[in-house]
N, C-alpha and C positions, 0 to 999 in steps of 0.2 A: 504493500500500500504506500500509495505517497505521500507524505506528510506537506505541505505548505506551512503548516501552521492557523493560527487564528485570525492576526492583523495582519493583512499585507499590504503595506501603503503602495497608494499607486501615485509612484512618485512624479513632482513636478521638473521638469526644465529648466533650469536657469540660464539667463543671459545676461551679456555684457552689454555696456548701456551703448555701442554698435551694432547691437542684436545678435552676433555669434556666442556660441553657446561658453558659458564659463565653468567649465569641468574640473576649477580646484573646485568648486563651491557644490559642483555635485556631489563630488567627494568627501568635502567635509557634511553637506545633508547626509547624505545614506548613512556616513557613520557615525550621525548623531540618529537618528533616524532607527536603526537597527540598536543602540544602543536606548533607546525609548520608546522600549511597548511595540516594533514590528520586528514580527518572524522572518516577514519578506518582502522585496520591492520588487513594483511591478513598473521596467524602466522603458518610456516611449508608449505609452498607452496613452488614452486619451487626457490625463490629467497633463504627460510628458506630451502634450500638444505634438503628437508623432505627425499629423498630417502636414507639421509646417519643417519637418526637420528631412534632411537626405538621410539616406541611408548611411552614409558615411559618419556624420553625421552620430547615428544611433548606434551604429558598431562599436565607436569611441566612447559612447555613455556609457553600454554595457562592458565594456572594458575595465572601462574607468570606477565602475560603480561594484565593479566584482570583486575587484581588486582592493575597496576602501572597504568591503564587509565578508567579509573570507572567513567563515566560520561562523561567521555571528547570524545571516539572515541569507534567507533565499534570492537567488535574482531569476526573476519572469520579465523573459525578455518580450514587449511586444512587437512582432513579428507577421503580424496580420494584413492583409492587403485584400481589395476586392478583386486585385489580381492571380488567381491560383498558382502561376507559374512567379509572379513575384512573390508570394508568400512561402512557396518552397522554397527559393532561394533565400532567400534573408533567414527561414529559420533551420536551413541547413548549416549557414554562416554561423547562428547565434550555437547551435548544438558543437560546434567544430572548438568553440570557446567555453567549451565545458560549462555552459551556465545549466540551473538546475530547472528549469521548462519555458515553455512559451505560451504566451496570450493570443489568443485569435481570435479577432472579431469577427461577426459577420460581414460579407461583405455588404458596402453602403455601397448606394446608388444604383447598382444596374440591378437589383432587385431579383435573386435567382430563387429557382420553386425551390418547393423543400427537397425534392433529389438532387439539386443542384449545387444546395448548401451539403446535403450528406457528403456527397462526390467529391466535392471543395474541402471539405475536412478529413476526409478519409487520405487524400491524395496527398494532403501534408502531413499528417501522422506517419506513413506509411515512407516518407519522404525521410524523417529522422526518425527514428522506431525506437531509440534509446533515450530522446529525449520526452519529458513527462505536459503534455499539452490542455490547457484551461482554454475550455469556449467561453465566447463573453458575446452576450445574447444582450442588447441595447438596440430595442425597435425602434425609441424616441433620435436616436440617432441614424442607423442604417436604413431605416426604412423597410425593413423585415424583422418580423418573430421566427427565433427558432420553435418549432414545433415541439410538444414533448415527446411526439414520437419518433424524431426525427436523431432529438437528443438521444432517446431510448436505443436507437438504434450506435450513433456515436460511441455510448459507453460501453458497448460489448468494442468497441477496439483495445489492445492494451494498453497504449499510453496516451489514451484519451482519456483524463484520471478526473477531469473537475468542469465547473462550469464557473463563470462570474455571471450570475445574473440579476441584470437590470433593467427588464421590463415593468419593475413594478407592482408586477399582479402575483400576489399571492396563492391565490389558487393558480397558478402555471409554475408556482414555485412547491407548489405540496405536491403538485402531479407528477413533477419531476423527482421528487423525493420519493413517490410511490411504486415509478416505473422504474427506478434505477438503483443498480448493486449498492451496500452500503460503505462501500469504498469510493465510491462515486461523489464525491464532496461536490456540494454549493457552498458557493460563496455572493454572501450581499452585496449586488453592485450601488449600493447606496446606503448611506451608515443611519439614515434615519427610518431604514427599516431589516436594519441587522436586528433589532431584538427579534419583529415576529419571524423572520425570516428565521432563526433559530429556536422557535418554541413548532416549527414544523421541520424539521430534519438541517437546518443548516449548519455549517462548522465554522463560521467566522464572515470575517468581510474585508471585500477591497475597498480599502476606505482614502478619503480624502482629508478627513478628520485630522489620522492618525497624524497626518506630520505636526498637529498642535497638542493633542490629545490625547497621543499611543500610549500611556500607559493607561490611563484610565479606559480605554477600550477594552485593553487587556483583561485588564481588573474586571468588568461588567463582564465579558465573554466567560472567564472563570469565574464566577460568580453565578452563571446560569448553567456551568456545564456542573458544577460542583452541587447544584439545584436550590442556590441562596436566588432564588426567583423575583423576590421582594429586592432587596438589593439590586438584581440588575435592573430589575425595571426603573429603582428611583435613580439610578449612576445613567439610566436612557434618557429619562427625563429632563434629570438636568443638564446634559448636551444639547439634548434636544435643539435648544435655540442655538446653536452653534452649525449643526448638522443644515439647520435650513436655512442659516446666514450666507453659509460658503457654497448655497446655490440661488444668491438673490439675482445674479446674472452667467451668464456660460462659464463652467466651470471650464479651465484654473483660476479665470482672473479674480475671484475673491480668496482664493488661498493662497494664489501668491502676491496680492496685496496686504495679506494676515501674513505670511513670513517678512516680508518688509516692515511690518507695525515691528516685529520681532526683532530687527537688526540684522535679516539674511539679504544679503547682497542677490535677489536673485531675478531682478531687471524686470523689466515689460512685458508682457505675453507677446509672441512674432502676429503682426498685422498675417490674419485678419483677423485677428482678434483686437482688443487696445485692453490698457487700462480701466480699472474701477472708476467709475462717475461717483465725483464727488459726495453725493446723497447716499450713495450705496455704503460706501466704504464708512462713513461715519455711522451708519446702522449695525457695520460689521465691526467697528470697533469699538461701539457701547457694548457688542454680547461680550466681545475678547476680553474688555474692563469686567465686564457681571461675573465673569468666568476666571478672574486674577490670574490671565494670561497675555496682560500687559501690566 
């Protein structure tokens, strides 16, 4: 079975205020980062704004980011492309650097059937067979739900070991948990619904949170596997307003305008994205104050 862990932050990007990426600074994140409350990073994922970065690019993050937590936390490299034959390649690359699995998203835009997406996942599995692979099911983004049958089918490969999912619906989160091995991990692609997502078979979350808050995730995730129920629920709550501050606009730009309040050097989101609007950001740093994490 493959373990991930609990927390696995899906880490941001940082840049230098020319926009090229500043990879002491990823460096020093993941190893504060893995050193507070996360099992694993998830590097070039959508929080790691991967659709604005090269491949090149991302080979150096995961480098860079494997080499500053080497022992201490997982790295999931995201490796995902609505292109079949670029997502082979890139997570052929990422398994050739010995990291410990890859992220695949569905693919966004050209909108394939559900045998289309099986096909698409199968073909990269099967592509690195040693390395350990999380589907990450986000409709609000791509523009397709993975099916749960489709999933059902995924998890009989062998190292198609987990899911991140974040579409939201809970029941396509319980169905998932019904049709699939129990080795088969979910993971909450959204931290303000990691509790229920784990009072129905889940094992943790990719969170955005964590890079303010991993240990107290930590703490509430142990706290519910341990069955102190009451406790996690109140350690949810009072995140809560946190959880749905760092999505008052497209996620990253409120978390890494909260690493900034912090003192992290970790620059502007790459246009097209921009910066936090003014209004936003003073809502996201009255919860940061409520939460004595400034």
């Amino acid at each position: 079975m493959v373990d991930f862990g609990r927390v696995i932050t899906a880490m941001i990007t940082p840049f230098d205020s020319d926009g090229s990426v500043n990879y002491d600074t990823a460096e020093k994140l993941a190893a504060h980062l893995a050193d507070n409350g996360s099992d694993g990073l998830v590097v070039c994922g959508t929080t790691g704004e991967s659709p604005a970065l090269t491949w090149d690019e991302e080979y150096e993050l995961f480098r860079v980011v494997q080499g500053a937590v080497a022992g201490k936390a997982k790295v999931i490299a995201g490796t995902g492309s609505n292109s079949t034959r670029e997502a082979i390649a890139a997570t052929q690359k990422a398994a050739k650097l010995g990291l410990d699995g890859s992220l695949q998203v569905v693919p966004y835009y050209n909108k394939p059937p559900q045998e289309g997406l099986y096909q698409h996942f199968k073909a990269i599995a099967e592509s690195a067979p040693d390395l350990p692979i999380m589907l990450y099911n986000i409709p609000g983004r791509t523009g397709q739900n993975l099916q749960v049958e489709t999933i059902s089918r995924l998890a009989e490969i062998s190292n198609i070991v987990s899911i991140k999912e974040a579409s939201g619906d809970l029941d396509h989160a319980s169905e998932i948990r019904r049709v699939t091995p129990t080795e088969f991990s979910i993971y909450s692609g959204d931290d303000s619904l990691t509790m229920p997502l784990l009072a129905v078979g889940a094992t943790g979350v990719v969170s955005v949170a964590s890079h303010l808050v991993g240990p107290q995730l930590q703490q509430m995730i142990q706290a519910f596997a341990a069955g102190q129920v009451q406790t996690a629920i109140q350690m949810h709550l009072q995140l809560f307003p946190l959880f749905k501050a760092l999505f008052l606009t497209t996620n990253p730009i409120p978390v890494k305008s909260a690493l900034k309040l912090q003192g992290w050097q970790v620059g502007n989101p790459r246009l097209p994205l921009v910066d936090i609007p003014t209004d936003l950001g003073t809502k996201l740093k009255s919860v940061m104050v409520d939460l004595s994490l400034l």
